[in-house]
C-alpha positions as CSV (number, residue, x, y, z in Angstrom):
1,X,-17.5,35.0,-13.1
2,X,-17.9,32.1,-15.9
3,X,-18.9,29.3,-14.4
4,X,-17.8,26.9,-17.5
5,X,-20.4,25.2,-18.1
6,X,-20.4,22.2,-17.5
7,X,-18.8,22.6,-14.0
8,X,-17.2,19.4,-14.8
9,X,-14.7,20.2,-17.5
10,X,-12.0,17.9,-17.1
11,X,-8.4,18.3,-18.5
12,X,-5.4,16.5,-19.9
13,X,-2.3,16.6,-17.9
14,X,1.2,15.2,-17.7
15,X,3.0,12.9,-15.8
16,X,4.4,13.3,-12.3
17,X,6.7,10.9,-10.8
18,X,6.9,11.2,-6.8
19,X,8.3,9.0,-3.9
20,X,6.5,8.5,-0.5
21,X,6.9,11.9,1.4
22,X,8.1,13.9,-1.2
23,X,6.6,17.4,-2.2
24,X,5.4,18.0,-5.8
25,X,4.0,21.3,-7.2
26,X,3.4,20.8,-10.5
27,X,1.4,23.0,-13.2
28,X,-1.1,21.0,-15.7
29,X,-1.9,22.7,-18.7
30,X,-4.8,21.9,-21.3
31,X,-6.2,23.8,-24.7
32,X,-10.1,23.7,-24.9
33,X,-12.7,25.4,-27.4
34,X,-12.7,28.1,-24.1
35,X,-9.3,28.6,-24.3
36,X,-6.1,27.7,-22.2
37,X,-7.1,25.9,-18.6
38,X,-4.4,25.6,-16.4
39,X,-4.5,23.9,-12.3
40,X,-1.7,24.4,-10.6
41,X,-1.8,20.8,-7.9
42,X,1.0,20.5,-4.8
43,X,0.3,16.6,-4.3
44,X,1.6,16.4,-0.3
45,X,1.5,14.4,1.8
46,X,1.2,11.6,-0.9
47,X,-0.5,8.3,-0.4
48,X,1.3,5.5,1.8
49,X,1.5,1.8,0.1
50,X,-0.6,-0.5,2.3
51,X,2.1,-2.4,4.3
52,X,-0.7,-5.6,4.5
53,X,-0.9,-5.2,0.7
54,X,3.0,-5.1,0.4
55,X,2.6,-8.8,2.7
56,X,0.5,-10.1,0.3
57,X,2.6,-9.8,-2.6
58,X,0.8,-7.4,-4.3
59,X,3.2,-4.6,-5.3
60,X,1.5,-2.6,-7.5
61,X,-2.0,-0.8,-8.2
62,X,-4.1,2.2,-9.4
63,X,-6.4,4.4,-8.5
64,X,-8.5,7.3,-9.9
65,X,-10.3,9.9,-8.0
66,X,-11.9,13.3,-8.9
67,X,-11.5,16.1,-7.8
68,X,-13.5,19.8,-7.1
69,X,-11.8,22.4,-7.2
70,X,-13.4,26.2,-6.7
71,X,-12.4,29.2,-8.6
72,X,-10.7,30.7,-5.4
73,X,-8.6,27.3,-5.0
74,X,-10.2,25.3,-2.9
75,X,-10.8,21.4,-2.9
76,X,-14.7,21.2,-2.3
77,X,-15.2,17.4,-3.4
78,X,-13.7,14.6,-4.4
79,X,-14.4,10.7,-4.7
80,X,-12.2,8.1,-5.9
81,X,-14.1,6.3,-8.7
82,X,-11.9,3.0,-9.3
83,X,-9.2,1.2,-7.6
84,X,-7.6,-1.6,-7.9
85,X,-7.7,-2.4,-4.3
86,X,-10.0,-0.5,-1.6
87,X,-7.2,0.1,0.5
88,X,-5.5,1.7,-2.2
89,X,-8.5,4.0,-2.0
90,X,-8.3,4.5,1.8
91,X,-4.9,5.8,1.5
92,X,-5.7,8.3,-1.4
93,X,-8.8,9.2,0.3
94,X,-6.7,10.0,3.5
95,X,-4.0,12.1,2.2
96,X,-6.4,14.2,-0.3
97,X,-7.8,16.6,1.4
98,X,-4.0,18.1,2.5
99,X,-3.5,18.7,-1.2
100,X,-3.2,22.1,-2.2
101,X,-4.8,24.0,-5.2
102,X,-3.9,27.3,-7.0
103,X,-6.6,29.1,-8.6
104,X,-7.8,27.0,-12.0
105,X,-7.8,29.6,-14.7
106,X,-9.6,29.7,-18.4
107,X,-7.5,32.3,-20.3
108,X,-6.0,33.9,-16.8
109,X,-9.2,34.1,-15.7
110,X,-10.3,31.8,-11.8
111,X,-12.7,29.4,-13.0
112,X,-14.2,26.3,-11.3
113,X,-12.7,23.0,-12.6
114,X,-13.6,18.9,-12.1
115,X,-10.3,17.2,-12.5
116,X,-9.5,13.6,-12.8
117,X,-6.2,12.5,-11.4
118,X,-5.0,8.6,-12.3
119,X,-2.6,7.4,-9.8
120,X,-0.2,4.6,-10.6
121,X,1.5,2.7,-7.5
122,X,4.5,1.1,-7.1
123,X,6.0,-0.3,-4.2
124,X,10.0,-0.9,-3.6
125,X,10.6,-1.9,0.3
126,X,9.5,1.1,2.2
127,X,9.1,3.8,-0.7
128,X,6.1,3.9,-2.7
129,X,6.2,5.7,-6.4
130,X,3.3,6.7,-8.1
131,X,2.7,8.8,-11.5
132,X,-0.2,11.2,-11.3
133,X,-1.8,11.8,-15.1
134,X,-5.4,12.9,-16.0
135,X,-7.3,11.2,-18.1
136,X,-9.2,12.3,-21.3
137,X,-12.3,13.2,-21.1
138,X,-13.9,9.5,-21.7
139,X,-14.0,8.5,-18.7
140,X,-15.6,4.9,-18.8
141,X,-16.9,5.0,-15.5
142,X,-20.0,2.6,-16.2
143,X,-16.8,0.0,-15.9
144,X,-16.4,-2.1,-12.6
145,X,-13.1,-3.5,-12.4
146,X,-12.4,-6.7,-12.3
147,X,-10.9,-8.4,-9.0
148,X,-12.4,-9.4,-5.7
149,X,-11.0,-6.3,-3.8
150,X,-11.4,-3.6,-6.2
151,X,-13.7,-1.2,-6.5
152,X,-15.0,1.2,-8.8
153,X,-18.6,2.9,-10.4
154,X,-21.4,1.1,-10.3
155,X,-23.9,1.0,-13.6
156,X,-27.0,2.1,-12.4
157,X,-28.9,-0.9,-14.4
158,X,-26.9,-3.4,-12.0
159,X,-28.4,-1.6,-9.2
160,X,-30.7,-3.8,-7.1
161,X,-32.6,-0.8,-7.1
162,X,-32.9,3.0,-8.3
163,X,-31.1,5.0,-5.4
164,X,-34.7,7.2,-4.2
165,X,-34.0,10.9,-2.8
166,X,-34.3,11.1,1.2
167,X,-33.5,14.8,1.1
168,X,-34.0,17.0,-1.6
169,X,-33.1,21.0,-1.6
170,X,-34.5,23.0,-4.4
171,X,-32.5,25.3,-5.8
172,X,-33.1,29.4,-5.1
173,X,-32.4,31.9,-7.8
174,X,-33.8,35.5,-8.5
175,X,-36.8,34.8,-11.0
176,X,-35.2,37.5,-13.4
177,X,-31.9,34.8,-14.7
178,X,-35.0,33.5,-16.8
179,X,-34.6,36.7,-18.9
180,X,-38.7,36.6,-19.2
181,X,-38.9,32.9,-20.2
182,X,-41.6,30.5,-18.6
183,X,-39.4,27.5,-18.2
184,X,-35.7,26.5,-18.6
185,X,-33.9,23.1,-17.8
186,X,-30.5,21.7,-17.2
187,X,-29.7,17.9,-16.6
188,X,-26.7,17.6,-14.2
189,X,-24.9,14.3,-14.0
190,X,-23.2,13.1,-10.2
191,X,-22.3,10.0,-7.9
192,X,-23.8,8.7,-4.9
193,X,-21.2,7.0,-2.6
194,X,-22.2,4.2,-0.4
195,X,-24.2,6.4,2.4
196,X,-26.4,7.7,0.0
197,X,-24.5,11.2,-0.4
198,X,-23.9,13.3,-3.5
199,X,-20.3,14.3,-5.3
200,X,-19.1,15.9,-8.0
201,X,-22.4,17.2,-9.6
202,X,-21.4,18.5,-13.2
203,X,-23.8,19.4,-15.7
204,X,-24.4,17.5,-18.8
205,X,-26.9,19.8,-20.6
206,X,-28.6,23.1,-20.5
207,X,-31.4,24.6,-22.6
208,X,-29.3,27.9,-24.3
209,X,-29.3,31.0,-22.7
210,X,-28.8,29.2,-19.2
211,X,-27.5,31.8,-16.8
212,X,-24.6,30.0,-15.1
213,X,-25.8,31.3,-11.8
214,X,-29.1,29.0,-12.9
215,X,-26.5,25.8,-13.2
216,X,-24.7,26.8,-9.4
217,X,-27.7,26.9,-8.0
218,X,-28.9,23.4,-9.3
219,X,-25.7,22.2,-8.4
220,X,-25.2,23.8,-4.4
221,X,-28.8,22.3,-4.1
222,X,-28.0,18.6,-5.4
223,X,-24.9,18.4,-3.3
224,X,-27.2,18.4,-0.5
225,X,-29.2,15.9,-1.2
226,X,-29.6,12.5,0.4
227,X,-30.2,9.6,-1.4
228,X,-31.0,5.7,-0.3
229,X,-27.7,3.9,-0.5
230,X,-26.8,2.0,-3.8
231,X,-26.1,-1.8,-3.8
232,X,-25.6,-4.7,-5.8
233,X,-26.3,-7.8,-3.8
234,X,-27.0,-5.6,-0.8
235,X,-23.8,-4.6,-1.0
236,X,-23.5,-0.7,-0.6
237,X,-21.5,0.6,-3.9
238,X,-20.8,4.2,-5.7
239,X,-22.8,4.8,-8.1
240,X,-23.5,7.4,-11.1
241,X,-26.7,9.1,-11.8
242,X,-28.4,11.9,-13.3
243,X,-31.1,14.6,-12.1
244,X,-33.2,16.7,-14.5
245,X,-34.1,20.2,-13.2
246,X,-37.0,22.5,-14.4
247,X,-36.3,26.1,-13.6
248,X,-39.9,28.4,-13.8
249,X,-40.3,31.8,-12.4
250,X,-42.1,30.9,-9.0
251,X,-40.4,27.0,-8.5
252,X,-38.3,24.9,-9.8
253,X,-38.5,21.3,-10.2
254,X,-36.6,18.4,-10.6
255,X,-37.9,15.3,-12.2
């Protein structure tokens, strides 16, 4: 099965009003190069407005988090990657894993898919509406936001320090995906959150003739690894990075 490259294609989608507790199935639909993507998303339960945000007098917010789907339906990852308030986050990153996926299809065919959903909020007394869009595929997330409770992605260069691996799992594949070649390589992009775990790992580059099952195999293995927490100030933060890998007949490596 085609893994689409890139593992982290991301799509364009189209608004989707809600209210707090109500039950949304809604189809997103996107042209690429490949051909027609299409993720089918029922967004339930949805997320509840803070109440202590509400007494505050702050009324309205946003949130984007990402989100892993498989090629058999099923949410394997996701990370919210900006907020305008962390308990905004919190009451995504409660409700989120309830959602239900069809299977993402290229051209009618399952596929795996990295999907980017932008919550708007908007509280009215006890309701809460929200619009869910996804983004384009510049996703600016080198950008902090601005605000003394939001959060968002941290820049690796305002890093006190380069995250260094705890853990690492290298990748297993048959030697014959090489097809007779010495050496092939892939660079996949992915976050570390604040305990030093890995999300979304997509890949950014491959050498040609990279057999996808090459690419799965980097990326099962990176999901596993364990990093040392990122922080700015000391502060533990999310954070984007990147992780070469060097595939050779008896190893692979990762530099």
């Amino acid at each position: 099965m085609k893994l689409f490259r890139l593992l982290g294609i991301l799509i364009l989608g189209i608004a989707l009003p809600f209210s707090s507790g109500f039950a949304s199935k809604e189809t997103i639909v996107a042209d690429t190069p490949e051909g027609e993507l299409r993720l089918t998303t029922n967004i339930s339960p949805s997320p509840v407005f803070p109440p202590s945000l509400e007494h505050n007098g702050i009324t309205q917010g946003k949130v984007a988090v990402l989100v892993a789907v498989s090629q058999q339906g099923e949410l394997i990852d996701w990370l919210v990657v900006e907020a305008s308030h962390y308990l905004l986050a919190r009451s995504v990153d409660n409700v989120i894993e309830k959602w239900d996926f069809d299977v993402p299809t290229l051209n009618g065919e399952p596929v795996n898919l990295v999907n980017r959903f932008d919550l708007t909020f908007e509280s009215r007394g006890s309701l809460i509406d929200f619009t869910s869009v996804s983004s384009s595929i510049n996703l600016m997330l080198g950008n902090r936001l601005k605000g003394p409770h939001a959060y968002g992605v941290a820049s690796v260069k305002d890093l006190d320090s380069i995250p260094e691996p705890i853990y690492v799992e290298r990748p297993v594949f048959p030697p014959e995906l090489l097809r007779g070649r010495t050496a092939m390589r892939a660079i996949l992009d992915f976050y570390i959150d604040e305990e030093g775990d890995v999300h979304i790992p997509t890949v950014r580059a491959a050498d040609d003739g990279v057999d996808d099952q090459l690419l799965v195999a980097a990326r099962d293995a990176l999901w596993q690894w364990k990093f040392s927490p990122p922080t700015i100030k000391g502060k533990p933060v999310v954070a984007q990075a990147a992780q070469p890998f060097v595939f050779r007949a008896l190893s692979v490596t990762s530099k």
